[in-house]
N, C-alpha and C positions, 0 to 999 in steps of 0.2 A: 083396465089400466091404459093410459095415454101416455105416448111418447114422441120424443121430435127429438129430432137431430139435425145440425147445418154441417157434421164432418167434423175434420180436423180442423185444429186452428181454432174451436170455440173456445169463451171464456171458462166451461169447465160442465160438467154433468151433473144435475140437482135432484136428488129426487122431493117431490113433492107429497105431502099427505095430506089429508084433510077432508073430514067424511062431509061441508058444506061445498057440493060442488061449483055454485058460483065463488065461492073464495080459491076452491083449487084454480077453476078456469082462468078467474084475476090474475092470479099469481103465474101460471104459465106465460098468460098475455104478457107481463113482464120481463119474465126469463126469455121466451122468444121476442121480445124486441131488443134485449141486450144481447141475443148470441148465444144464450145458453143452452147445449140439450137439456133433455130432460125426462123423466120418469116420473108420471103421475096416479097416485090410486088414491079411494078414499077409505080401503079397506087395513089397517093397520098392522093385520095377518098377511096381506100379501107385498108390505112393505117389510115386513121382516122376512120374506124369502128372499127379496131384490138387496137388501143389505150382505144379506149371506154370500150371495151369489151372483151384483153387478158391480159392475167399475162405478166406483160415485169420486163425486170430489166435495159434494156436499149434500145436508137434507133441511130440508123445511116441513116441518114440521108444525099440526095444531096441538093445542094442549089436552083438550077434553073431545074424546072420539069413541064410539062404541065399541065392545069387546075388549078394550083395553086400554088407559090414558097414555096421551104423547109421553109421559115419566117414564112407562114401561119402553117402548120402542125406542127412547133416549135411552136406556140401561141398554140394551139390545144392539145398538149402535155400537155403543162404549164396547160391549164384547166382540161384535163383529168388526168392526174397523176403527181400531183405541183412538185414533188422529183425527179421525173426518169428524168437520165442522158441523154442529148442529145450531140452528136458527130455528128457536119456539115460538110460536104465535099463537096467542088467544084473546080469546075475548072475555074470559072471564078472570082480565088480571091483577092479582092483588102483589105486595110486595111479599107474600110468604111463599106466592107459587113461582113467583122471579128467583127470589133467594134459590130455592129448594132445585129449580132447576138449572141457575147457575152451579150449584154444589155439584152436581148430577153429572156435570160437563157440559152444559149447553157452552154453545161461541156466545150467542148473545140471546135477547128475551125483546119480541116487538108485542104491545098489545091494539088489538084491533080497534079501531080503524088504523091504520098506519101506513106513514107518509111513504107512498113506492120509492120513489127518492133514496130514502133509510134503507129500506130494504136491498136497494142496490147497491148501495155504498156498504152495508153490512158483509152481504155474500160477495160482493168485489173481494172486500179486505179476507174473510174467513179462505174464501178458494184459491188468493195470492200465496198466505200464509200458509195450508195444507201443499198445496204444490211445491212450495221451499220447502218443506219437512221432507218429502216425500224424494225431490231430487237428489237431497244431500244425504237421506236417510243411510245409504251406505259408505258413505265417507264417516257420518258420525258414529255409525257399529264399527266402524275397521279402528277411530279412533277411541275409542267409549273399550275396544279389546286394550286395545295401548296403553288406559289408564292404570298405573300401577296402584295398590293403598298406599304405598309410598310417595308415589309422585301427585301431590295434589296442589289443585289451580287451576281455576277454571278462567282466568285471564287471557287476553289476545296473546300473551309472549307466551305463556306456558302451554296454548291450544298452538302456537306455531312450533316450538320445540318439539309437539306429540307430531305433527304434519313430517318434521324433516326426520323422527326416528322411522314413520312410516315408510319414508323414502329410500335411506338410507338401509334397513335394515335388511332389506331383499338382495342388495345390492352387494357385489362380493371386492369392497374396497375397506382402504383404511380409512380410519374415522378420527377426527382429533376434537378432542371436547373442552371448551375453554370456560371459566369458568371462577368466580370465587369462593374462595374455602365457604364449606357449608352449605353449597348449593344445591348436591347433587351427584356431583358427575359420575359415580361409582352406580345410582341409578339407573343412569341413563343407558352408562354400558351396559348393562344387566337387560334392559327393556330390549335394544337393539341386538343383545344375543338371544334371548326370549323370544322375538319375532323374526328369526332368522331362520334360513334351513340349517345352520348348523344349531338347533335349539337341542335338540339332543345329547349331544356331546356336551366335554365341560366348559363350563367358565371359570378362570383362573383371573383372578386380581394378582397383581405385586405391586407396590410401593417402591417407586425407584430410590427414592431416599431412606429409605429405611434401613437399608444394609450398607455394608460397606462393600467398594469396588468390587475384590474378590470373591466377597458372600453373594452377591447380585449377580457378576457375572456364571459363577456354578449354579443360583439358583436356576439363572433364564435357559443357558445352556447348557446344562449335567457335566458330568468331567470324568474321566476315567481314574481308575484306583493309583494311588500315587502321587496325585497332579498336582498334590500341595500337601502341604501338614496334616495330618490328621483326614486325610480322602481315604479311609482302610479299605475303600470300595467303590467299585462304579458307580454313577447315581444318574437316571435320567433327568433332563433339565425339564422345565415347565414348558417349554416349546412343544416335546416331544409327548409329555402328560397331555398338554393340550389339543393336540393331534386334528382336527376334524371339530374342531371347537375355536375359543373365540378367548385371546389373553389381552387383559386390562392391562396398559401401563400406567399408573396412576406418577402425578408428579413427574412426567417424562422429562421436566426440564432439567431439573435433578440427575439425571444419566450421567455417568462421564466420560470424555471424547472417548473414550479407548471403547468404551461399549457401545456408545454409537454406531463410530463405524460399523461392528459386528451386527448391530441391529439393521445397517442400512445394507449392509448386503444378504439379509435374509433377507429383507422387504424385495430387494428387486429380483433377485433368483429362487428365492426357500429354502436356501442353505446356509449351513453354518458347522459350526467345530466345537464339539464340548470340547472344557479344557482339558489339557496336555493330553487332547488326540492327535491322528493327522489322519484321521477317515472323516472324511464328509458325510454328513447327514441331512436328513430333509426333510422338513416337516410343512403338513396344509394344516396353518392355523391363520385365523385372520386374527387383525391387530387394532385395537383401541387403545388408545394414549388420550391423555384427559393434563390438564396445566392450569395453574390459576395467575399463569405468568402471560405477559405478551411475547412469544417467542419471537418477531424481529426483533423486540431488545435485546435478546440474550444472546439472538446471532450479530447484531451489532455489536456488545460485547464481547463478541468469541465465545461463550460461554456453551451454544449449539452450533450443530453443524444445519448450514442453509438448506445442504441436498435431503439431508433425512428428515427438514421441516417440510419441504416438498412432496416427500415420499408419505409423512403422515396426514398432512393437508387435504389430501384428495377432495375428504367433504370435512366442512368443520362445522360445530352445534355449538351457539354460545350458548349458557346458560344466564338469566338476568338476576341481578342479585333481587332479594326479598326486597329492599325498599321500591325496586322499578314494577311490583308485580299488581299492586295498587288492593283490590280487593280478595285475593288469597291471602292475607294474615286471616280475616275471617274465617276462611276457609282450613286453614290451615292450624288456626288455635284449636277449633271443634275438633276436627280429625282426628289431634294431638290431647284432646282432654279425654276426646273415647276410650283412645289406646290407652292413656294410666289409668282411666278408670278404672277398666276393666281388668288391669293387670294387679293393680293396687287393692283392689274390691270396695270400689270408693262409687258412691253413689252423687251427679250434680245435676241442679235443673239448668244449668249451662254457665254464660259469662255476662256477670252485670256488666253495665252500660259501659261506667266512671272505668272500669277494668278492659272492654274493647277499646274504650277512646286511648289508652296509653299503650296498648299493643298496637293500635295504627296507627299513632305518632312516633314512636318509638324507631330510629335510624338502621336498627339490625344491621352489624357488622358483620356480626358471624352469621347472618345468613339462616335460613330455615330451622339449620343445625340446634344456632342459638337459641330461637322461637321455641322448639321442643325441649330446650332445656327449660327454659323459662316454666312451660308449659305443667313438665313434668313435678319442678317443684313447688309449684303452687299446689297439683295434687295433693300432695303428701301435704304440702302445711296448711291447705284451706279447713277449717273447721266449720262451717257455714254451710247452705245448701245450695251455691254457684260460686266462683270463681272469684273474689273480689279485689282491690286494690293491694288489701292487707297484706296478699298472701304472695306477692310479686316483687322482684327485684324494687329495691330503693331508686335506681339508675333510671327505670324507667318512666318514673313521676320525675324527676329533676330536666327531663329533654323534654317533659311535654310541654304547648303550649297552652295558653290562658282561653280558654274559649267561655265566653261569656253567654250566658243562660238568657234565651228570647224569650219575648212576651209571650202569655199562651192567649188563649181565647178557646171558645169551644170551636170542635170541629166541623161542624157547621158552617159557622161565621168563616173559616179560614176556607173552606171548599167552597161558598159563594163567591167570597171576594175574588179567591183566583181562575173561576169559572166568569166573572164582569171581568177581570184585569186581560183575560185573553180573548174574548170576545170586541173588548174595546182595540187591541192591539189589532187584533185581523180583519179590522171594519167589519163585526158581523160574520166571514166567513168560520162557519159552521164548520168545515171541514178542516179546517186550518188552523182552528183554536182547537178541535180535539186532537188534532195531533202534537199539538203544542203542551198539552196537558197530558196525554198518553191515555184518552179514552177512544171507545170509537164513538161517530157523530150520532148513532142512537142515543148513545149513552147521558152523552151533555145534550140531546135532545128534551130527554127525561126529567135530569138534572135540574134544565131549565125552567121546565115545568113545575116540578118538585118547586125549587126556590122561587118562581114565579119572577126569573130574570127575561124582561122583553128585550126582542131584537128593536135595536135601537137604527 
């Protein structure tokens, strides 16, 4: 086996294989003019030790070698290190052993002779991309734990909402979650008691509007026997139930002053007085409150008090409504057709087209909420074997717009023309049209080839 190293600060570590040693030794020659260490054998057996068992950041890989074809050591790869980039080369290549080892997990497929060029530009991009994976790899497990089944979206505003519960949830403050009906926020509270140290203990929701003054204040704070009509007995408040845990104020705007104030001096001290006591009591519970209101309005109106928006403030999470979330309807119909399906024992091969296009045009007021109601009762009335128009609100064909059906042509005709169309915009730069189209430059190297489009 051959190895070179220049240190720290290379472009990245490759191992190399390939039982023709003037192709292996080529191909070093490469790697060591670009920076790269490197690992070289021609024996296939002892590149399956150095996978096990070295730091790599990529392999190259030939396709047909004694003892065992590149296919097998590309499977071997896949088990030993699921992310690192593999780059195949051979010489004896047709499009069913490209396919075969694209399916396999190769990055990319060069056949021999091949332009060194390619090949740098190939393992530039494959070893860029492995290194991103790999630096963020634990931010995306700590966030990838955060994803709830419920909470789904895979969009930049709903990957930042998982970022701030991340943050937030360790941290032993109050939390105010703002929000439009149906977005969420009962979730969210749940996630961030879920990832906290107080995940053990309970979580208690209340709905500040749901009761009336009286009924709200004895629920939050207990009351001793007596303390109004019908009290035949002491009752702990949910403060105290909650103890070492974590109480939702849902619709906090809803409060009224009188219970405010009592809420804003637990906040600052952790005391407080069930009704018609006069012993003080104390309880460590942390506090989430959630509003689908703007509360400076409502302390503009008098309607909150300014200190106790203060006191909830600490950190706030907005939630985005469903129209801002852009590509989670998608995500968020399938989700939602799994769950009834399965509940309902309904069997679908998923959502025709004419039926996404009016769930992603479609304004969603009510927010996610509304999306799985939708969702849910198409279940029940699709009689078909996917999802179709038939089976959906009327409301949602009447907001959609007229989107007028393109010319087709084969696809073919349509991947050449837009392989000339970017090639003429980049004067020829190679590099620059396939990023323009989202290949790498082997790829529209091939391509070219393939269609027999010249550099002009």
């Amino acid at each position: 086996m051959n190895t070179g190293t220049r240190g720290k600060g290379t472009p990245g570590r490759i191992l190399v294989v390939d039982d023709d040693q003037r192709m292996r030794e080529m191909i070093v020659e490469i790697l060591q003019k670009e920076g790269y260490d490197f690992l070289a054998t021609g024996d296939p057996r002892e590149a399956a030790m150095i996978l096990r068992d070295e730091p790599l950041d990529g392999l190259v890989t030939d396709l047909r070698m004694p003892h065992f074809e590149g296919m097998e050591l590309l499977s071997l790869a896949r088990e030993a290190k699921p992310d690192l980039p593999v780059v195949v080369i051979t010489g004896y290549g047709t499009v069913e052993s490209a396919t075969n080892a694209m399916k396999r997990g190769a990055y990319d497929f060069l056949q021999k002779p091949f332009d060194p060029d390619i090949l740098v530009m190939t393992l530039g991009r494959a070893v860029n991309h492995y290194r991103l994976v790999m630096e963020h790899r634990k931010d995306r497990e700590t966030l990838r734990l955060l994803r709830d089944d419920q909470l789904v979206g895979s969009s930049p505003a709903m990957d930042q909402v998982r970022t701030l519960v991340q943050r937030v949830a360790a941290v032993e403050v109050t939390v105010l979650i703002q929000g439009e009906t149906g977005t969420g926020k009962e979730i969210i509270a749940r996630m961030i008691h879920r990832h906290s140290p107080r995940k053990e203990k309970m979580f208690l929701p209340v709905n500040c509007g749901a009761m009336a003054e009286t009924l709200l204040e004895s629920e939050l704070f207990g009351h001793e026997k007596g303390a109004f009509t019908g009290a035949d007995r002491a009752r702990a408040g949910l403060l105290k139930s909650a103890s070492g845990g974590t109480l939702f104020l849902d619709e906090i705007h809803l409060m009224p002053p009188s219970l405010q104030v009592k809420l804003l001096r637990f906040l600052q001290d952790g005391a407080y007085l069930p009704v018609g006591s006069s012993r003080e009591e104390r309880a460590d519970v942390r506090v989430v409150a959630a509003t689908n209101r703007d509360l400076t309005l409502e302390i503009k109106a008098e309607k909150f008090r300014s200190d106790l928006f203060f006191r909830l403030n600490v950190m706030r999470i907005e939630l985005p409504p469903l129209k801002d979330r852009g590509g989670d309807i998608d995500e968020l119909a399938y989700h939602f057709l799994k769950k009834y399906s399965a509940r309902f024992d309904r069997t679908f091969t998923g959502i025709d087209r004419p039926a996404l296009r009016l769930l992603r045009h479609h304004s969603w007021p009510g927010n996610v909420r509304e999306l799985e109601n939708v969702i849910q009762r198409a279940v029940v009335m699709e009689m078909g074997e996917s999802i179709s128009t038939a089976c959906l609100p009327p409301e949602l064909a009447a907001g959609a717009p007229a989107i007028a059906e393109p010319d087709l042509m084969p696809l073919a005709e349509m991947e050449k023309m837009l392989i000339k169309k970017a090639l003429r915009k980049t004067k020829n730069n190679r590099a620059e049209a396939a990023r323009i189209l989202g290949i790498d430059p082997s790829t529209l190297w091939r391509k070219q080839k393939r269609f027999q489009i010249e550099d002009k």
